[in-house]
DOVO-154369 format. One record per residue (C-alpha): x, y, z; residue number from 1; residue in one letter. Coordinates in pm, whole numbers, m for minus. Example, Ala and Ser with C-alpha at 12.3 -4.5 7.8 and 13.67 -1.06 7.14 Angstrom:
<sites>
east:north:up:seq:type
1230:m450:780:1:A
1367:m106:714:2:S
</sites>
This chain:
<sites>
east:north:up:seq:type
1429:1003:5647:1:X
1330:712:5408:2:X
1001:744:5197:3:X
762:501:5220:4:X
649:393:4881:5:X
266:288:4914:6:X
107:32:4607:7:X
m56:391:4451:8:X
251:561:4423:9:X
416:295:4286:10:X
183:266:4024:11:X
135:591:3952:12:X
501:595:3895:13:X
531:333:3646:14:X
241:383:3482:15:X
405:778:3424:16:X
711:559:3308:17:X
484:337:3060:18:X
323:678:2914:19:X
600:849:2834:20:X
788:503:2674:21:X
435:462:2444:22:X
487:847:2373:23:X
830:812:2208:24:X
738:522:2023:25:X
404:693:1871:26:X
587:1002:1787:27:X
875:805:1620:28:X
603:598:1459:29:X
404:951:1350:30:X
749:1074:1213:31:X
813:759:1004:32:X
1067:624:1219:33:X
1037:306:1213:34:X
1351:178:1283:35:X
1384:415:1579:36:X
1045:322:1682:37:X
1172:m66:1684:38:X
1505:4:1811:39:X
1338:195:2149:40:X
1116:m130:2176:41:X
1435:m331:2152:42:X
1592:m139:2438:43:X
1246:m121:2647:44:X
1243:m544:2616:45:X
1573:m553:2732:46:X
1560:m337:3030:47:X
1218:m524:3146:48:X
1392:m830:3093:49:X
1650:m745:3343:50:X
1412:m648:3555:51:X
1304:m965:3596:52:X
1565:m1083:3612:53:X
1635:m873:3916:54:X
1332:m917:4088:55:X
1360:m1352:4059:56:X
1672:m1300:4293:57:X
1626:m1315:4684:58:X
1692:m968:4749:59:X
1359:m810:4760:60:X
1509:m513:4986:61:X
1790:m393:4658:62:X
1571:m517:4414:63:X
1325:m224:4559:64:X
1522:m8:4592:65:X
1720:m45:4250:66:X
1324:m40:4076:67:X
1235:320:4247:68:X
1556:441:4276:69:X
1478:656:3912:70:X
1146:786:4060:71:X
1368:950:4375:72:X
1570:1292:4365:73:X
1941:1158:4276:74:X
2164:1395:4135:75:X
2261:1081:3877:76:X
2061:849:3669:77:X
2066:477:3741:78:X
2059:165:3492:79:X
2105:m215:3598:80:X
2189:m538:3439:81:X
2151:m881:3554:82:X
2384:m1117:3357:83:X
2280:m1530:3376:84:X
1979:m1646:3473:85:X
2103:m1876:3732:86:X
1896:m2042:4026:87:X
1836:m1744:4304:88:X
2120:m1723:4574:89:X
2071:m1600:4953:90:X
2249:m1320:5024:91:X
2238:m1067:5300:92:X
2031:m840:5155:93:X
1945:m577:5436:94:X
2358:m502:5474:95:X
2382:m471:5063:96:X
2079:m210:5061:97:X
2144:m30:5344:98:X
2537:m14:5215:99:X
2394:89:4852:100:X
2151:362:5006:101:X
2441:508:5208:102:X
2619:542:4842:103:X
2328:679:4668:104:X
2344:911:4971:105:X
2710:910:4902:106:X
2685:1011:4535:107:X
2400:1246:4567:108:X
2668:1499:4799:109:X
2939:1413:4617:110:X
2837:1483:4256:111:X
2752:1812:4081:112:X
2386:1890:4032:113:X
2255:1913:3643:114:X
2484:1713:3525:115:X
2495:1374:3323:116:X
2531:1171:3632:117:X
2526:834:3544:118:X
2546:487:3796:119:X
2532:188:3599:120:X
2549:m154:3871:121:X
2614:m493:3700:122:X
2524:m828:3907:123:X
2680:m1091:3796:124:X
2517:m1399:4023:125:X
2852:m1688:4115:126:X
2809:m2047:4295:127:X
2917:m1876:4659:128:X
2771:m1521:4564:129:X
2675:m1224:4412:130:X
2951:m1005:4256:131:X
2845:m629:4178:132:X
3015:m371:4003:133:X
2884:13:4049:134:X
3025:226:3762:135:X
2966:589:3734:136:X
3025:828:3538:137:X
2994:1230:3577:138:X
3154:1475:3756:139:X
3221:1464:4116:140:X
3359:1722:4314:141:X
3407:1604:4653:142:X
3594:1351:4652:143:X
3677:1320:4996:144:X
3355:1231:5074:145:X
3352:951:4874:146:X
3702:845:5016:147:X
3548:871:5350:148:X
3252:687:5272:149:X
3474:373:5134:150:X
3701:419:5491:151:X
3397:337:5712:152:X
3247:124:5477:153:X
3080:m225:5627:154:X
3141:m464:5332:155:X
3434:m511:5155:156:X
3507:m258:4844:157:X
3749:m336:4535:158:X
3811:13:4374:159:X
3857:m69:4053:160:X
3838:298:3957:161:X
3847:647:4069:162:X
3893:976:3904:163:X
3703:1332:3897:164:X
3439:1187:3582:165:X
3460:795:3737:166:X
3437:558:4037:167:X
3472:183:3978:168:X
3330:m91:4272:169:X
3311:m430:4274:170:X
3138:m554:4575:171:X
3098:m957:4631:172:X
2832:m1069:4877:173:X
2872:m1459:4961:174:X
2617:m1692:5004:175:X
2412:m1686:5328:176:X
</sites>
């Protein structure tokens, strides 16, 4: 069953995030680090830049559940980017989440525990769409399951990729 995520948690859970983030900058800064200690800021403005970015589109259901995905018990780590800052497109976002929890699901059974894991989904907004790629990377040892999971899949799946230590998808959802 699906957790509800109530305002508290969520906050508690960023401001956790924002802690430890001000914690590795301070201790970089204490160690006379400086360029480490501007480099982290560097990647910190980009990643809250795509975030943004992510959260202007009119997906509020994947935006969600891209932003707490990190905060949940996957077996792999996720990181997003938004390329363009183009005008927000309609898409069908209840069939794109519900098709992206099912992979997290997916993933999580597929994928050995205490491992680097890594997803890594790219949205790259078009005039009649949204195109995403989901790359990961790690090591996955059922591989049937995955196969199975892209057989029944609702939405049309390009595997770009798939090995042991990969899996390449490009998803496009058109305009609504």
């Amino acid at each position: 069953m699906e957790k509800e995520w109530d305002i508290v948690e969520v906050l508690r859970h960023s401001r956790h995030d924002w802690l430890n983030r001000l914690q590795l900058i301070k201790g970089n800064l204490d160690l006379n680090r400086i360029d480490r200690a501007k480099a982290y800021i560097n990647e910190i403005v980009i990643e809250v830049q795509h975030e943004s970015k992510l959260t202007n589109f009119q997906f509020p259901l994947f935006a969600s559940l891209l932003l707490k995905s990190n905060w949940e018990k996957h077996l792999f780590q996720l990181e997003y980017e938004v390329f363009t800052d183009v005008e927000a497109v309609k898409i069908n976002d209840k069939k794109l989440s519900d098709w992206t929890k099912s992979l997290f699901v997916c993933l999580d059974q597929a994928i050995e525990a205490f491992q680097e894991n890594h997803l890594s989904i790219t949205i790259q907004p078009q005039s009649d769409g949204v195109c995403f790629f989901f790359d990961f990377s790690g090591i996955i040892i059922k591989k049937e399951l995955i196969e199975q999971f892209l057989v029944v899949s609702e939405i049309d799946v390009i595997v770009k990729e798939f090995s042991e230590s990969e899996l390449g998808l490009e998803v496009f959802m058109p305009v609504v």
